[in-house]
Phi, psi and omega in degrees: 000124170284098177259167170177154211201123190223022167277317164098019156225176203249046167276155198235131173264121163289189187306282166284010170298285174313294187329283176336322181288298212284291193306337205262308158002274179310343181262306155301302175252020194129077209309331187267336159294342161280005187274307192277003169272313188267327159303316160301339168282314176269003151306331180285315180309288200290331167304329189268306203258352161302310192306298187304281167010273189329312177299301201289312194293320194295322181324286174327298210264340176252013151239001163280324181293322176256019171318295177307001179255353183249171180288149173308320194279340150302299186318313175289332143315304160299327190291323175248358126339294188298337194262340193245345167268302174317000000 
């Protein structure tokens, strides 16, 4: 789980929480601050599934490395990780 807060105060939003943030948002500064408030959320956004990606290709690439070190039936567990994260 990933918390992560890109707004620059220290509230954490949930789901309908954010909705909520973009009308009073839109209503306050604006269509165009609100144009630059969801680029930074999906700037955030994306910065978040690289970081995770990133974790996940080292996972792989250090079970692809001790295969020949595990048992087959592990060793059959990674192989189907691998196939199914590709």
């Amino acid at each position: 789980m990933i918390v992560a807060n890109a707004t620059g105060c220290s509230s954490i939003y949930g789901a309908s929480a954010r909705l909520r943030l973009i009308r009073l948002l839109k209503v306050a500064v604006g269509l165009h601050g609100l144009l630059h408030y969801l680029k930074i959320m999906l700037n955030m956004g994306m910065e978040c599934f690289s970081a995770v990606n990133t974790i996940r290709l080292r996972i792989l690439k250090r079970m692809e490395e001790i295969k020949a070190d595990v048992s087959s039936e592990l060793a059959d567990l990674f192989t189907i990780f691998a196939e199914k994260f590709l």
